[in-house]
ZATIDREN-326077 format. One record per residue (C-alpha): x, y, z; residue in three letters; residue number from 1. Coordinates in steps of 0.1 Angstrom, whole numbers, plus 5000, padded with zeros to 4 digits. Layout:
BEGIN
<pt X="X" Y="Y" Z="Z" code="ALA" pos="NUM"/>
...
end
This chain:
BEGIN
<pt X="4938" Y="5127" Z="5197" code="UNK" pos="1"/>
<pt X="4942" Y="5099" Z="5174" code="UNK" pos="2"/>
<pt X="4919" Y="5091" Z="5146" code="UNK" pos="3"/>
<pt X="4915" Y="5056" Z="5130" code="UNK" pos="4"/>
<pt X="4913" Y="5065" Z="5093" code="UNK" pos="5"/>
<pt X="4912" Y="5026" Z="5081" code="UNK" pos="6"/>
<pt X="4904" Y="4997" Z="5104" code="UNK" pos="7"/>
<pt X="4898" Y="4960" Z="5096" code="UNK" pos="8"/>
<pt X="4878" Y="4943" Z="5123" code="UNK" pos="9"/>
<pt X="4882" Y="4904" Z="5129" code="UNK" pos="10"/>
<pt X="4884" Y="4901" Z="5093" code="UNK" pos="11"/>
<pt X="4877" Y="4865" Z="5073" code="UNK" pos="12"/>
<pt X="4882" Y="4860" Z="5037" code="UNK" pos="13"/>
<pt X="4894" Y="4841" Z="5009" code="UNK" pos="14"/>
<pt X="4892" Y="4833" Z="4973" code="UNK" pos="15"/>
<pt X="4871" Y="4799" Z="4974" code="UNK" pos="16"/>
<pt X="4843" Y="4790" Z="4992" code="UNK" pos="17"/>
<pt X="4850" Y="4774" Z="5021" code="UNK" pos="18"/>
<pt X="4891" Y="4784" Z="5019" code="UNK" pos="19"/>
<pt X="4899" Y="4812" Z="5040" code="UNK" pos="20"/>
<pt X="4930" Y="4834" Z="5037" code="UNK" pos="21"/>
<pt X="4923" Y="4857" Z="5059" code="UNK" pos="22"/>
<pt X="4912" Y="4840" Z="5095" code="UNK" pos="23"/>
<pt X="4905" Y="4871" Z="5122" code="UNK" pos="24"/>
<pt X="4926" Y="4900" Z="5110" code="UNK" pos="25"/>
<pt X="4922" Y="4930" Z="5126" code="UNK" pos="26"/>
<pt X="4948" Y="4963" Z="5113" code="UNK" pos="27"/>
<pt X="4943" Y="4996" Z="5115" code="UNK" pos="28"/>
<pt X="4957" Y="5030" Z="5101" code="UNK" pos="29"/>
<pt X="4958" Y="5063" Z="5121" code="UNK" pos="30"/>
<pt X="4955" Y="5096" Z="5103" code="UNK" pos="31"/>
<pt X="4994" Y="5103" Z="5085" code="UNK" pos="32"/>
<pt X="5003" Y="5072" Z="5097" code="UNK" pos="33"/>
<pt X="5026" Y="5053" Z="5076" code="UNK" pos="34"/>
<pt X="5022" Y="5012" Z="5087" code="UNK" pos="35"/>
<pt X="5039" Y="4979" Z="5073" code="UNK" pos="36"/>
<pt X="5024" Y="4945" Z="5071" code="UNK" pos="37"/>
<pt X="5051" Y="4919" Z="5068" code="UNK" pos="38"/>
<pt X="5052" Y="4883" Z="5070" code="UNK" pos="39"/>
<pt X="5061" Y="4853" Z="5052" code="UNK" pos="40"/>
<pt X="5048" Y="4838" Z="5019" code="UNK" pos="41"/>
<pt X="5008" Y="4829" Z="5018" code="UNK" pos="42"/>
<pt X="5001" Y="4847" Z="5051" code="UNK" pos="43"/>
<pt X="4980" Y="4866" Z="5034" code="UNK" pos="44"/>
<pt X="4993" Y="4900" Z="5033" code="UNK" pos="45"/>
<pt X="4985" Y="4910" Z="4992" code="UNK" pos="46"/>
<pt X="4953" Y="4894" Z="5004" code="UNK" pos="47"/>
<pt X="4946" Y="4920" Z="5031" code="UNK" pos="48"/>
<pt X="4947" Y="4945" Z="5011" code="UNK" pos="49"/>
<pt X="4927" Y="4931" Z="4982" code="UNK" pos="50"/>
<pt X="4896" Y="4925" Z="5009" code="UNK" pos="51"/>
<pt X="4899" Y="4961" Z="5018" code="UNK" pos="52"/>
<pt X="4895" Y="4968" Z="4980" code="UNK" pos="53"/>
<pt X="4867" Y="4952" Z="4974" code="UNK" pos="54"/>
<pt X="4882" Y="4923" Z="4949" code="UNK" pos="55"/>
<pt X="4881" Y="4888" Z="4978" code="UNK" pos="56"/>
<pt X="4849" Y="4881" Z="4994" code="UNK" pos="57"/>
<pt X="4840" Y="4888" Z="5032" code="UNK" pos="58"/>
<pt X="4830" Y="4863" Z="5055" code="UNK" pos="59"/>
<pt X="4826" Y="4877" Z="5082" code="UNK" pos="60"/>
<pt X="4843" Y="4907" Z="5101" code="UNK" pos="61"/>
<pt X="4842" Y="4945" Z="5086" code="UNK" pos="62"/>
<pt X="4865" Y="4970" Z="5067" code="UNK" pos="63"/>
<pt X="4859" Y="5006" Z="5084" code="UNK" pos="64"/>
<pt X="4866" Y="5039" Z="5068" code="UNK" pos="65"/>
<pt X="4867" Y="5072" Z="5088" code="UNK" pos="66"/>
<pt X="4836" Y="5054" Z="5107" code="UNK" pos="67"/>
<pt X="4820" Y="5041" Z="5074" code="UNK" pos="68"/>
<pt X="4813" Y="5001" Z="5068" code="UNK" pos="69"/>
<pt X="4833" Y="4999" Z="5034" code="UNK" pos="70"/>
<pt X="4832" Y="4959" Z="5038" code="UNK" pos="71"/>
<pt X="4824" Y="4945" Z="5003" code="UNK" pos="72"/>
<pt X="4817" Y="4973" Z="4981" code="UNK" pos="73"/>
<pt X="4834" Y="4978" Z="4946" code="UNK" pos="74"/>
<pt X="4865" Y="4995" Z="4933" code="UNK" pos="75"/>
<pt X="4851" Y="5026" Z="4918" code="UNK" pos="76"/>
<pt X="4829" Y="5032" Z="4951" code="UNK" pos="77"/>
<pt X="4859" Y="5028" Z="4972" code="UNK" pos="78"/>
<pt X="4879" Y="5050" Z="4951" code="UNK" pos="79"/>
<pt X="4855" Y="5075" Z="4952" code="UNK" pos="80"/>
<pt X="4853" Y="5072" Z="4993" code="UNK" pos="81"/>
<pt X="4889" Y="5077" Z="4995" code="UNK" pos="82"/>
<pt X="4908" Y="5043" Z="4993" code="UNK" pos="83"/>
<pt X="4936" Y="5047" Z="4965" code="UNK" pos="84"/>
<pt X="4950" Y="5013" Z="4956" code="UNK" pos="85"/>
<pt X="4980" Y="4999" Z="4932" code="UNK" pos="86"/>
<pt X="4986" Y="4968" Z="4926" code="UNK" pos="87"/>
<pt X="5019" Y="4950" Z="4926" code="UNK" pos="88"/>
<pt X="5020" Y="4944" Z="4887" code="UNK" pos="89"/>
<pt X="4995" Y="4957" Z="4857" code="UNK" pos="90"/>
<pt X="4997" Y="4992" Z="4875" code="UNK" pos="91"/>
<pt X="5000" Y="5017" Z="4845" code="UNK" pos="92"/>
<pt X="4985" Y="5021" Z="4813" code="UNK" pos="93"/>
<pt X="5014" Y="5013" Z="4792" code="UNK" pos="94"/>
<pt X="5003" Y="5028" Z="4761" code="UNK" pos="95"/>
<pt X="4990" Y="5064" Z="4775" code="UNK" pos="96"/>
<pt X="5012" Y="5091" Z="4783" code="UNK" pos="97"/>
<pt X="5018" Y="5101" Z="4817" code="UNK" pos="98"/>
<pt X="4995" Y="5126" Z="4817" code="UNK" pos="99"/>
<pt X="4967" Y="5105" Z="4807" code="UNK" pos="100"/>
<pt X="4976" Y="5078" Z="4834" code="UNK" pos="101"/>
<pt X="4972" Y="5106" Z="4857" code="UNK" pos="102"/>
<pt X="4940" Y="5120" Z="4840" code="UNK" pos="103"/>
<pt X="4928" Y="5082" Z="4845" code="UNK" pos="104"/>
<pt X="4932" Y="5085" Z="4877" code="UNK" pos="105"/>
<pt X="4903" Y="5112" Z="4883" code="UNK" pos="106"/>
<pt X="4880" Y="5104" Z="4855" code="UNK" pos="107"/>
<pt X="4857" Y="5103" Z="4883" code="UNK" pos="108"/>
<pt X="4866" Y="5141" Z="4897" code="UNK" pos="109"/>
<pt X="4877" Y="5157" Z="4862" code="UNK" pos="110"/>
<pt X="4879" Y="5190" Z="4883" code="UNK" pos="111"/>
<pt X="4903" Y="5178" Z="4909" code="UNK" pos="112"/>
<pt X="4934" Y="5175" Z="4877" code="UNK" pos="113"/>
<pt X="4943" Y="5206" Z="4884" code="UNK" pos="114"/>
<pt X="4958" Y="5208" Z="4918" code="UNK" pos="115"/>
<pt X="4963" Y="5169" Z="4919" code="UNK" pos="116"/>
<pt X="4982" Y="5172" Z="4892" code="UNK" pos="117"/>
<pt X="5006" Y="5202" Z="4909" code="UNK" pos="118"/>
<pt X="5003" Y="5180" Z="4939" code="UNK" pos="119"/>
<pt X="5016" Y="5148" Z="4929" code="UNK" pos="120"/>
<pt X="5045" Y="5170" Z="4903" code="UNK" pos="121"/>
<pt X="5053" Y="5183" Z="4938" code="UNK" pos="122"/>
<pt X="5063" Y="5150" Z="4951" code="UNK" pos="123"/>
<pt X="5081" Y="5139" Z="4921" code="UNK" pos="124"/>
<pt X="5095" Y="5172" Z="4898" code="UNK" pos="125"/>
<pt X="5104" Y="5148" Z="4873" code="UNK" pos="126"/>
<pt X="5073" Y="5135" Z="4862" code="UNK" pos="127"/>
<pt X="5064" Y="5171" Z="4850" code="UNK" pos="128"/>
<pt X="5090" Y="5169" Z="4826" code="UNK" pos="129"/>
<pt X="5074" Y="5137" Z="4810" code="UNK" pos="130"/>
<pt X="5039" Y="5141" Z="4812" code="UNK" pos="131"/>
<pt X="5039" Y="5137" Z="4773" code="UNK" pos="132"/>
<pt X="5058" Y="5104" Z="4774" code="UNK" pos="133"/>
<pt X="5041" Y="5067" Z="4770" code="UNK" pos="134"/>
<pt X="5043" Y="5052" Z="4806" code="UNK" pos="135"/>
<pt X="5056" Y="5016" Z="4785" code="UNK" pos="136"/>
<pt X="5082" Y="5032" Z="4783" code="UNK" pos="137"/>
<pt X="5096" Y="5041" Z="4814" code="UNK" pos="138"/>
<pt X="5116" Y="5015" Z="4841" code="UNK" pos="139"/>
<pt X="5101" Y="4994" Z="4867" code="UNK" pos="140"/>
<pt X="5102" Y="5022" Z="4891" code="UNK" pos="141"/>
<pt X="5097" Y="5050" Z="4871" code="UNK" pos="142"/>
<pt X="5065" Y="5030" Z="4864" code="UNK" pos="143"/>
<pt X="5054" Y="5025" Z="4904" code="UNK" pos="144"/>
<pt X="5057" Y="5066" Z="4906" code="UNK" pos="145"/>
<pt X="5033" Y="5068" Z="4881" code="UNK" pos="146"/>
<pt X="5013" Y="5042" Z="4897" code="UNK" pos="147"/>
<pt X="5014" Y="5061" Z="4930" code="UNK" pos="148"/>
<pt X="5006" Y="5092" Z="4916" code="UNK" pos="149"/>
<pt X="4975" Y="5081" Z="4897" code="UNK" pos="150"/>
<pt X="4962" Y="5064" Z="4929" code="UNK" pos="151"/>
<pt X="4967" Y="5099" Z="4945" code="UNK" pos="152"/>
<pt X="4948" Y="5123" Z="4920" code="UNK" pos="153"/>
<pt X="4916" Y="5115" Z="4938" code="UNK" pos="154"/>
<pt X="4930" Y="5128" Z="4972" code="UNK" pos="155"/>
<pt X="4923" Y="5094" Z="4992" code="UNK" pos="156"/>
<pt X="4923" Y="5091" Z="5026" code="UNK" pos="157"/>
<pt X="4941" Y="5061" Z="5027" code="UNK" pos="158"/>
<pt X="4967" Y="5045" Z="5001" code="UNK" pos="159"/>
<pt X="4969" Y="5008" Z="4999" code="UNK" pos="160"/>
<pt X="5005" Y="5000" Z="4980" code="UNK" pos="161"/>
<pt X="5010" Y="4962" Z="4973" code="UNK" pos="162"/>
<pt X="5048" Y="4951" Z="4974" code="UNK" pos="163"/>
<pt X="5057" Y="4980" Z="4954" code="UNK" pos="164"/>
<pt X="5095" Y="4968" Z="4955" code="UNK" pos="165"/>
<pt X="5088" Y="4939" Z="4939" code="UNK" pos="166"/>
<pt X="5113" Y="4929" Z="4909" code="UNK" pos="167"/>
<pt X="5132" Y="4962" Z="4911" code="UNK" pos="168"/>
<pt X="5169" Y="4967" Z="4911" code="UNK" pos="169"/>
<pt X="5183" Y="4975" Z="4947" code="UNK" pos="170"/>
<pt X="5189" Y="5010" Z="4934" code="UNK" pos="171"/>
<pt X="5153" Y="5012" Z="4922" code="UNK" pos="172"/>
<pt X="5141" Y="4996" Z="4954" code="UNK" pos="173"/>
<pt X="5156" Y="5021" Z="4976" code="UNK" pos="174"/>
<pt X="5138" Y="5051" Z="4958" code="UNK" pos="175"/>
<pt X="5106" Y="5033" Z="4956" code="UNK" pos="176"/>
<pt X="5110" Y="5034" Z="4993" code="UNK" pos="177"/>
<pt X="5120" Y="5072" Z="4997" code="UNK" pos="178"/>
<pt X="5091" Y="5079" Z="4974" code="UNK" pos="179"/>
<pt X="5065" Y="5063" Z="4999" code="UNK" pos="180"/>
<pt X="5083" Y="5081" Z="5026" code="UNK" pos="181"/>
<pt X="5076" Y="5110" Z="5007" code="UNK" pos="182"/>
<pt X="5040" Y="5106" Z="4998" code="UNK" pos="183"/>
<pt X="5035" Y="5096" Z="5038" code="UNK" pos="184"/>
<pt X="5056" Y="5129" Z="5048" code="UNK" pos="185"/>
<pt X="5026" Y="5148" Z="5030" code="UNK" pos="186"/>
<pt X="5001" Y="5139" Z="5054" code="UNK" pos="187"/>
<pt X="4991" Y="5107" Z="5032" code="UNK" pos="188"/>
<pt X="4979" Y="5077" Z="5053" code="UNK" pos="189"/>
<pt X="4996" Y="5044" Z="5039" code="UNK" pos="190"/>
<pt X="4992" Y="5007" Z="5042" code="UNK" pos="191"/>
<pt X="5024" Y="4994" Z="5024" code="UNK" pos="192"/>
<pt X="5025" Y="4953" Z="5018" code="UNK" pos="193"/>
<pt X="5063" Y="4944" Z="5014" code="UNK" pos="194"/>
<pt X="5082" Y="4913" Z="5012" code="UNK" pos="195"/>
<pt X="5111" Y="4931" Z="5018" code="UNK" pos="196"/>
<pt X="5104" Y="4934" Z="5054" code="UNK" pos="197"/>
<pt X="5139" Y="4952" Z="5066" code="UNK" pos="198"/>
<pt X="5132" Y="4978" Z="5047" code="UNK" pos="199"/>
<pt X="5097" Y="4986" Z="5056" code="UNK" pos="200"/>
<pt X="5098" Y="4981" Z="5090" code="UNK" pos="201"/>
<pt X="5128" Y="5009" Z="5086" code="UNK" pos="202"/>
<pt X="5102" Y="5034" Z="5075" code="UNK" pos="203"/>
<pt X="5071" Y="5025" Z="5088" code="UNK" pos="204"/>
<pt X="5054" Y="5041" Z="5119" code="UNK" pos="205"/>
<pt X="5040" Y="5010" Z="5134" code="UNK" pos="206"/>
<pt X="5041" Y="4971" Z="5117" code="UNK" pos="207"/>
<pt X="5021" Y="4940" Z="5115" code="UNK" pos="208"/>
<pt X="5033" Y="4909" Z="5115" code="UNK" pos="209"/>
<pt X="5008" Y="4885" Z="5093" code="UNK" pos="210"/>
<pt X="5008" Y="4844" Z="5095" code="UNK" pos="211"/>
<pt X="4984" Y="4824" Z="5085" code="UNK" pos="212"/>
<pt X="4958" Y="4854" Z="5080" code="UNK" pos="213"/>
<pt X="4959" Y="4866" Z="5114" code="UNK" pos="214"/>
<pt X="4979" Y="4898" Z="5131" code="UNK" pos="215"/>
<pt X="5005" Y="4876" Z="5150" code="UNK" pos="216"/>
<pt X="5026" Y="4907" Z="5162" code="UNK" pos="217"/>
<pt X="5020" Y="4947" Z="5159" code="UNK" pos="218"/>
<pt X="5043" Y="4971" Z="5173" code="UNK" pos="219"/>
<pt X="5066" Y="5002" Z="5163" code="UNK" pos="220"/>
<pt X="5081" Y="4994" Z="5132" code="UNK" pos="221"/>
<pt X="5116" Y="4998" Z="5147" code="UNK" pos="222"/>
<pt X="5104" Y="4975" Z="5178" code="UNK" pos="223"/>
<pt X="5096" Y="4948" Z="5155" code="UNK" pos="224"/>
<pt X="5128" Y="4951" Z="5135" code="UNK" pos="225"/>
<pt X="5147" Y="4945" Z="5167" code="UNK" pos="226"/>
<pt X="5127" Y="4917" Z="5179" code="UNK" pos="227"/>
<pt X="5146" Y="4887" Z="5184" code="UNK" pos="228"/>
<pt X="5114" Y="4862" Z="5179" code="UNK" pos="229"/>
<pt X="5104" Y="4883" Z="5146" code="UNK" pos="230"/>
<pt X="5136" Y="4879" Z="5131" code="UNK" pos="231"/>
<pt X="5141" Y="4845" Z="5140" code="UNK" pos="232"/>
<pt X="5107" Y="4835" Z="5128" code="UNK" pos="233"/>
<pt X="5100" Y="4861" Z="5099" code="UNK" pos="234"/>
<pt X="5128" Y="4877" Z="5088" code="UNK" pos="235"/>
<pt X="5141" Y="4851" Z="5083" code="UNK" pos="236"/>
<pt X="5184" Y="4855" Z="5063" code="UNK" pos="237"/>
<pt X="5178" Y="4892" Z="5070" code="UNK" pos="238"/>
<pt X="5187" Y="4886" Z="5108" code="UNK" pos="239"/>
<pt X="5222" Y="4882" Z="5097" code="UNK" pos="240"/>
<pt X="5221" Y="4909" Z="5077" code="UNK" pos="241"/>
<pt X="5208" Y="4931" Z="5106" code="UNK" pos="242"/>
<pt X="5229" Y="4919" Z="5133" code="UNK" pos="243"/>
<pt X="5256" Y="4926" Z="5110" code="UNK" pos="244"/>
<pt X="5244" Y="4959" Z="5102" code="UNK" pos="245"/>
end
């Protein structure tokens, strides 16, 4: 049997009073389950995942953990219950090494460095190599592993990644998305935000479809990709690309 790890329940929110984002949004992520939420510009997908965070106001509706009202409370609270989050840009600590990024990343479970740390080296051998190197130094994706990783030393039960493609090289945007396939294929539950919808609906388990803050299609991510209405209204270019393809 299935388990619901995250859920948001008719969820409203927005930024300014009186200016939702978010209009009746309801998602949810099943234990391991890697799934997508695409959709065009200002539907409010980075927006999802900030109210799950904690950092836009509810008003109304609920955010559900493992069968725990999460709705509204703050960062280091949510971190601590098990949601790891990183942001699409300002995600590293440019002028720590590596290793302290990571040690950042359980300041609130010193003990758990240990075998996060073998965990996460696990995933990505080469960052064991450069623990001892300043993380603004490294590339725009070297920079998103470290992200990832950090957001993973507190073992969450859910990882919320926000357009972690954005601004990379097509090269760097391919391994940015084997490296979320990877951190999925070790029993990690994601929520993965992506403007680049192709290519997360490839490798997601199920997808969403946001517009205009509300879940306007949900299905297997490969389902979705071959929807003629979702890649006439959504995908919009890319339907050449995957007719042609």
């Amino acid at each position: 049997m299935t388990e619901r790890v995250l859920e948001t329940k008719d969820l409203v929110a927005g930024y300014l009073p009186g200016v939702n984002i978010l209009n009746g949004c309801n998602t949810y992520v099943e234990r391991g389950e890697l799934v997508g939420i695409i959709g065009p510009n200002g539907a409010g997908k980075s927006t999802l995942l900030k109210t799950v965070f904690g950092m836009v106001s509810v008003r109304s509706g609920s955010v559900v953990l493992d069968g725990r009202d999460i709705t509204g409370l703050k960062a280091d609270k949510l971190v601590r219950a098990g949601v790891g989050f990183v942001p699409q840009t300002e995600n590293v600590f440019p002028s720590l090494t590596i290793r302290e990024n990571l040690e950042m990343g359980c300041f609130q479970k010193p003990r758990l460095f240990g075998p996060r740390l073998e965990f996460v080296t696990s995933l990505f051998p080469e960052l064991a190599k450069r623990l001892g190197q300043r993380a603004g130094g490294l590339s725009g994706g070297e920079r998103q592993m470290v992200a990832m990783s950090r957001a993973l030393m507190m073992d969450p039960k859910v990882l919320l990644l926000d357009e972690p493609s954005a601004g990379l090289s097509p090269v760097r945007q391919d391994e940015t998305f084997l490296n979320v396939a990877r951190i999925n294929a070790a029993g990690v539950s994601v929520m993965l935000v992506e403007q680049n919808a192709r290519r997360a609906l490839q490798i997601c388990d199920r997808g969403y479809v946001l517009d205009q803050g509300k879940d306007a299609y949900v299905g297997p991510g490969h389902q979705l990709l071959n929807d003629p209405k979702v890649i006439k209204l959504y995908l919009g270019t890319l339907a050449e690309d995957h007719t042609a393809g």
